[in-house]
C-alpha positions, 0 to 999 in steps of 0.5 A, spaced: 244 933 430 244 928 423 251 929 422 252 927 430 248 921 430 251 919 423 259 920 427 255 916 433 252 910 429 260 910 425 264 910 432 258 904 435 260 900 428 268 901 429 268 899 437 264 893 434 268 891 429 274 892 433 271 888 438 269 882 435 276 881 432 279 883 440 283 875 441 279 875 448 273 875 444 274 870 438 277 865 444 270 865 448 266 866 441 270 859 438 271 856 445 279 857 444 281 858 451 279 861 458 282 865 464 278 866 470 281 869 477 283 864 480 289 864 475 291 870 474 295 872 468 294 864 466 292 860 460 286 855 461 286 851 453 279 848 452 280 842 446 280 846 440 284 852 442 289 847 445 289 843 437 290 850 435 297 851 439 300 844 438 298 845 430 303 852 431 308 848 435 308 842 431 309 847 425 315 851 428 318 844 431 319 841 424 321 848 421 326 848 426 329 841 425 330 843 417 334 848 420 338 845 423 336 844 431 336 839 436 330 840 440 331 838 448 328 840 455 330 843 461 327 843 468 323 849 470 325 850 478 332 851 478 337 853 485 337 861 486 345 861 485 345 860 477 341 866 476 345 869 480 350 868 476 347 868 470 345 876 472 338 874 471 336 874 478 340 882 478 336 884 473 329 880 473 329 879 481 323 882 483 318 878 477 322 871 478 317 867 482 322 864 487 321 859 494 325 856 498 329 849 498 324 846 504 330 841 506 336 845 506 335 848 514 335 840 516 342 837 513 347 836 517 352 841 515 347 847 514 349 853 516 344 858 520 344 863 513 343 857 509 336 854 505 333 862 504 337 865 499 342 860 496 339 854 495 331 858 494 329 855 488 327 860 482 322 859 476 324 859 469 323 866 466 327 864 460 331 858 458 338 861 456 342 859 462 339 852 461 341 851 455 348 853 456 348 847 462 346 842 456 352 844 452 357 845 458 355 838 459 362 835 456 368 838 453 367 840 445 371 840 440 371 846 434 369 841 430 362 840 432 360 847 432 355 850 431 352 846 436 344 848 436 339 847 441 331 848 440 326 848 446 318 850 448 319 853 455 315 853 459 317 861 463 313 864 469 314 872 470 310 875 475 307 881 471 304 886 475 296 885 475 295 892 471 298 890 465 296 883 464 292 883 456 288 875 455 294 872 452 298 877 449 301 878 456 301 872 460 305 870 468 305 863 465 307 863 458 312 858 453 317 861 449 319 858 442 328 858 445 333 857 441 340 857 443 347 857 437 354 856 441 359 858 435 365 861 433 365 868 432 367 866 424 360 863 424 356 869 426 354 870 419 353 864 416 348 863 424 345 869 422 343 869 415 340 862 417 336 864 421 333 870 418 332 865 411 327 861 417 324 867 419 322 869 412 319 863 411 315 861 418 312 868 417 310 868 410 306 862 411 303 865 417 301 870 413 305 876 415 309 877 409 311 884 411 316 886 416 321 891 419 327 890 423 331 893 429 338 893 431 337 894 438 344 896 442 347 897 449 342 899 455 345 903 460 344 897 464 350 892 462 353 887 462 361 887 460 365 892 457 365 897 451 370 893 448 366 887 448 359 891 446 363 895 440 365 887 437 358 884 438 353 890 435 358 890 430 359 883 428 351 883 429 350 890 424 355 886 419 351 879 419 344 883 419 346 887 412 350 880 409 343 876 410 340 882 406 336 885 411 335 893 412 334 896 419 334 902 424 338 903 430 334 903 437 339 906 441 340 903 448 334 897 447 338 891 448 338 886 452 343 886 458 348 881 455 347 882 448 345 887 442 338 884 439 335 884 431 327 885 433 322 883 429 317 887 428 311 884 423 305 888 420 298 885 422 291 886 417 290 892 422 297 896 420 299 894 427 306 892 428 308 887 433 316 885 436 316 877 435 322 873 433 329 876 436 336 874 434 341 877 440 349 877 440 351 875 446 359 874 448 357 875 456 353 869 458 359 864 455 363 867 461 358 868 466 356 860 465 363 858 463 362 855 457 367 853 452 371 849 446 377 846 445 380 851 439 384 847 433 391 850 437 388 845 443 387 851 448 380 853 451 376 858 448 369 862 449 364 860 445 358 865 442 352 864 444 346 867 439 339 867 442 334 865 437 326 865 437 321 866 432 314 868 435 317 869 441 312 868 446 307 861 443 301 865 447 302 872 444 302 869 437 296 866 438 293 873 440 296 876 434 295 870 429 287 871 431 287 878 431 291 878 424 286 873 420 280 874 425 278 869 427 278 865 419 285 863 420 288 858 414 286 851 413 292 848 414 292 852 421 285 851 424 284 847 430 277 844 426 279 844 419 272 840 416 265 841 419 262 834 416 254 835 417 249 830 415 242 832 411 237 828 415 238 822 421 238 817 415 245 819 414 248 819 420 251 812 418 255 814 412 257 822 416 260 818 420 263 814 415 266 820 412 269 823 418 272 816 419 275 817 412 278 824 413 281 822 420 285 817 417 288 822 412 289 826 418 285 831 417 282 835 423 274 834 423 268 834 427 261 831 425 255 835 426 249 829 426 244 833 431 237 833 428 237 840 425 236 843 418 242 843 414 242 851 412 242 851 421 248 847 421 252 850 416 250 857 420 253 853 427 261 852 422 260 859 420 259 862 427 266 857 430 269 859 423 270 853 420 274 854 413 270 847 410 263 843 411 262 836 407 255 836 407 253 828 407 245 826 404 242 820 401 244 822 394 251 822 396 251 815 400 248 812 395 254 815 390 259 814 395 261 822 394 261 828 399 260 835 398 264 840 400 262 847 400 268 853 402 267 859 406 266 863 400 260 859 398 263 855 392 262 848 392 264 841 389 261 834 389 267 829 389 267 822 390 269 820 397 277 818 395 278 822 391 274 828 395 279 826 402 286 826 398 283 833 396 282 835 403 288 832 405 294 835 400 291 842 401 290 841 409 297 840 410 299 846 408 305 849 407 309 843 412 308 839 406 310 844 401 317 846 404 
């Protein structure tokens, strides 16, 4: 009875460890985000959850600027024919969210079979036949490639209702899409681009380790042999040349292209599929895209499919799991808890907030007529990294107080304490 009651008390305690670190848990707990029926499968951000997503947007948007993209925007409804000439609709049809074009019955020239399927109007489930427009928008040179595209695309996807998971597995979801158009020469050079990028973002999120993939034809294809033996090996050649290692999931590609996964290792030694780099020589022909050649002839361009978190709402899941709910200074949506000792310092709190605002820093003052130790426990409780705890001693010094989550403390003067908070709060943006 002893050991069984010891084995029960040890499964209680793992099930409340688990759950606690659950990314549903920790979005109600630290007041992140919400979902409710009347969405389903949708994302309801609350302020500081929607500071966490901009903060991680914004740190992959600069990323992506050094490394050479251009950030555009690409409507999210758009006529059924592209994606019918693209091949989604053959292949993603039943999870596109479509309707019909409301005026096309009513022109003149509208046939009876006209307005229902050719000119229905379907919502993006992902960016890439939108990018090639933006590219097919003038004729190009060979000169000016590669051409990189960069976007935060908004994407719908109608998941059946049982596997819908918090954020982890959304309908509404915004991809982090990225698009190179190149030579076959540049593959490489893209390739090895990308993958340097990779092990950047992914080390500053915290997730130093990680494994790769080369997935290859699925039974259900676009385009011949030929032109899957030349991708899976230009893809096999440009993965082993950027130096990483990789193993071979037979038939797991995309249906245009062959794919690098991702796969990253969380605290728990779970693994997670997030950024992919896929091969793509159909989706140019399809969409008609091309280049003028140095011989002056028209010429298909390669079409690289890029992203790094993959689905913006997934990572978050992942990020909060992964650091439970601790997540770095330079990343939490509230970096610094300023509370104030008694109501006769509320006047320099404020001061103080207004101080680390201006050196953009994200705070919040906590002035309610508590006890210190209280307030403190309350920035623990929404795991906020730093508090500043502000007192007449330190008005009368023009100083703060700055204890950390381990206990350490420090008492700085004010400027000197705001640039401190300022240059560690930046982060690894800054140190890149």
């Amino acid at each position: 009875m002893t050991r069984l009651l010891t084995h029960l008390v040890a499964y209680i305690e793992t099930e409340r460890i688990v759950n606690d670190i659950d990314h549903r848990v920790l979005g109600n707990k630290l007041d992140l985000f919400h979902q409710q029926e009347e969405g389903p499968g949708m994302v309801f951000w609350h302020p500081r959850g929607w500071e966490l997503y901009r903060v991680l947007e914004d740190f992959v948007r600069q990323r992506m600027r050094r490394a050479g993209f251009r950030e555009i925007r690409t409507p999210q409804l758009l006529v059924r024919s592209l994606w019918e000439r693209s091949g989604h609709w053959e292949k993603f049809g039943e999870q596109m969210y479509s309707l019909p074009e409301r005026h096309a019955a009513h022109e003149p020239d509208a046939g009876p079979d006209d307005g229902a399927d050719s000119r229905a109007l379907c919502l993006k489930p992902m960016s890439c036949p939108c990018h090639a427009q933006v590219f097919n928008q003038r004729v190009r040179s060979y000169r000016e490639l590669p051409v990189r595209y960069s976007e935060f695309g908004a994407c719908h996807r109608d998941e059946p209702s049982g596997s819908l998971e918090g954020l982890k597995r959304t309908r509404a979801f915004v991809q982090d899409d990225a698009h190179v158009f190149c030579m076959e020469a540049q593959i490489g050079q893209e390739v090895g681009r990308f993958c340097d990028l990779l092990r950047g973002v992914y080390a500053d999120l915290g997730f130093p380790a990680f494994s790769v993939a080369l997935a290859t034809r699925p039974a259900l294809r676009a385009g011949d042999d030929v032109i899957w033996d030349r991708a899976e090996a230009a893809l096999a050649n440009a993965a082993r040349a950027a130096g990483l290692e990789f193993e071979v999931l037979e038939g797991e590609g995309a249906f245009y292209g062959p794919k690098l996964e991702f796969h990253l290792l969380d605290s728990r030694a779970r693994s997670w599929q997030c950024g992919t780099i896929q091969l793509d020589f159909v989706l140019p022909e399809r969409l008609d895209a091309h280049y003028v050649n140095e011989r002056n002839e028209r010429e298909r361009p390669v079409m690289i499919h890029h992203a790094v978190l993959g689905s913006m709402e997934r990572f978050i899941a992942i990020l909060l799991e992964h650091h439970e709910g601790w997540l770095p200074l330079w990343l939490a949506p509230d970096q610094v808890m300023v509370g104030s000792i008694n109501d006769a310092s509320a006047g320099y709190a404020q001061a103080v907030v207004q101080a680390l605002e201006d050196a953009g820093i994200r705070c919040v003052l906590d002035d309610r007529p508590e006890r210190l130790e209280k307030k403190i426990v309350d920035a623990r409780e929404k795991q906020v990294p730093l508090f500043v705890a502000v007192g007449p001693r330190d008005e009368r010094d023009r100083t703060i107080s700055i204890r950390a989550r381990d206990g350490q403390q420090a008492v700085l003067p004010l400027a000197d304490g705001v640039e401190r908070l300022r240059v560690e709060g930046r982060g690894p943006v800054a140190m890149r």
